[in-house]
C-alpha positions, -999 to +999 in steps of 0.1 A: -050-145-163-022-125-140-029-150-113-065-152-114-078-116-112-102-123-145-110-112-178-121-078-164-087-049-168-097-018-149-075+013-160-037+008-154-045-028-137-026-056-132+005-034-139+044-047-130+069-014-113+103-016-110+126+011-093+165+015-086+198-012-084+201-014-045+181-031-038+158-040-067+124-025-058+096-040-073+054-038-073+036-065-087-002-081-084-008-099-052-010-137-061-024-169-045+013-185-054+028-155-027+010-180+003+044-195+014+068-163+011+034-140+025+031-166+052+069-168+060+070-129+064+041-128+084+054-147+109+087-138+112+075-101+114+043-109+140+055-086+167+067-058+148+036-059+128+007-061+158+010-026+164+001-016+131-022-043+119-063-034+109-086-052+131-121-058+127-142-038+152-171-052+173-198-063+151-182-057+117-177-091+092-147-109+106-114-099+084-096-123+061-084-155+083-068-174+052-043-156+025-068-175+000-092-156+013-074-127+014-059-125-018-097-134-034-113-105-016-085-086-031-090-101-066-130-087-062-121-056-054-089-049-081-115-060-105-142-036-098-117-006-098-115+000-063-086-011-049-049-025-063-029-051-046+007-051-050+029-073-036+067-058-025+095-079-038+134-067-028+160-082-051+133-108-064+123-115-032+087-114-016+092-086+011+062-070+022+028-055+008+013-024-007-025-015-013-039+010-027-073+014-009-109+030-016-106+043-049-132+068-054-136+086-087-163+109-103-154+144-087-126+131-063-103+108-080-087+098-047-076+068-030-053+057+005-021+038+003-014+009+031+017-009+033+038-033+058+069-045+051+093-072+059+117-058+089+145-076+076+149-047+044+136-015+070+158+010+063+164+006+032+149+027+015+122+005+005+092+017+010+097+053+002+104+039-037+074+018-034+051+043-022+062+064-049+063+039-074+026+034-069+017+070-066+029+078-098+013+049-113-020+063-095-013+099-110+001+090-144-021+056-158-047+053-134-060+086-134-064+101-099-056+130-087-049+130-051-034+101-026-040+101+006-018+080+036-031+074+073-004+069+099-008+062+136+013+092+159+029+064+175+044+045+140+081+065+135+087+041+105+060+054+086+062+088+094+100+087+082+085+075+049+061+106+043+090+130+058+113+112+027+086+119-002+077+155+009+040+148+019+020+175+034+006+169+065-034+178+064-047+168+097-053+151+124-080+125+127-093+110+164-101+074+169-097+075+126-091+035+122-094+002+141-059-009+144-046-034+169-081-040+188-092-005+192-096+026+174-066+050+173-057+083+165-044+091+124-025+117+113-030+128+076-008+131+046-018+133+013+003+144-023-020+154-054-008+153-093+003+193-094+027+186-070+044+163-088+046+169-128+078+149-128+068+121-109+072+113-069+095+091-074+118+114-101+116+139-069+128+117-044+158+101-064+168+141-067 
């Protein structure tokens, strides 16, 4: 059962990536057995993560207050096609988180990526193998054609990570997201399949 995401298998879901020797990047399902490590990394990361973290706005459904919760809601969505939920493991370890938000297909075949990760393996190199880990998954099994990532002006970690994979930037969008109690400014990246016949991740290890 892949940790209780059900009988339903949407298209290149759950799936298992693994990338490079040091570290050992790997994406895997999001699972209710991640609560202590997901937990632990939370906690230790809480002020490097505020800035950055999604908020509910004003008179929107509260957000996930339990991982159970979280990882259910998750579950839902990864089995209806419209998200995937991969936990970030360096060296085996649980280390962080990457989504892959808002699938839409028919015409557009398009989703977001989201990620945080544990400060303790920044700089790394990380999460530029994750992200293109996951795109290429996106582009070569899933099916879509374009990825799209949202980053605050403020968030130099992330914008280093886009600057590393060669993403275009494609705009700029006012008051885009509700991060960290208000809604903030986005600038826009986004990669699409022609870009990358050989992979993202083939392009970034060259």
């Amino acid at each position: 059962m892949n940790g209780g995401w059900g009988r339903r298998r949407p298209t290149g879901w759950p799936a298992t990536l693994t990338s490079g020797s040091d570290p050992v990047v790997t994406l895997r399902p999001l699972r209710r057995s991640d609560l202590d490590a997901w937990r632990s990394a939370r906690q230790r990361n809480a002020m490097w993560l505020v800035r950055w973290d999604a908020t509910a706005p004003p008179g929107s459904p509260p957000r996930p207050v339990t991982f159970r919760t979280l990882v259910r809601r998750l579950a839902v969505a990864a089995r209806q096609g419209t998200t995937l939920p991969f936990a970030v493991e360096v060296d085996g370890r649980f280390a962080g988180q990457l989504t892959i938000n808002n699938i839409v297909r028919g015409s557009a075949q398009f989703a977001s990526v989201g990620y945080w990760l544990d400060q303790d393996v920044a700089g790394r190199g990380v999460m530029p193998r994750a992200v293109a880990m996951a795109v290429d998954h996106c582009f070569q099994v899933v099916g879509l054609h374009r990825i799209e990532v949202a980053i605050r002006p403020e968030n130099s970690n992330s914008l280093r990570v886009v600057e590393k994979l060669g993403l275009h930037e494609v705009g700029y969008a006012p008051r885009f997201l509700h991060i960290d109690g208000d809604w903030r400014d986005h600038r826009l990246y986004a990669i699409t399949k022609e870009e990358v016949p050989h992979g993202l991740l083939s392009r970034l290890e060259r």
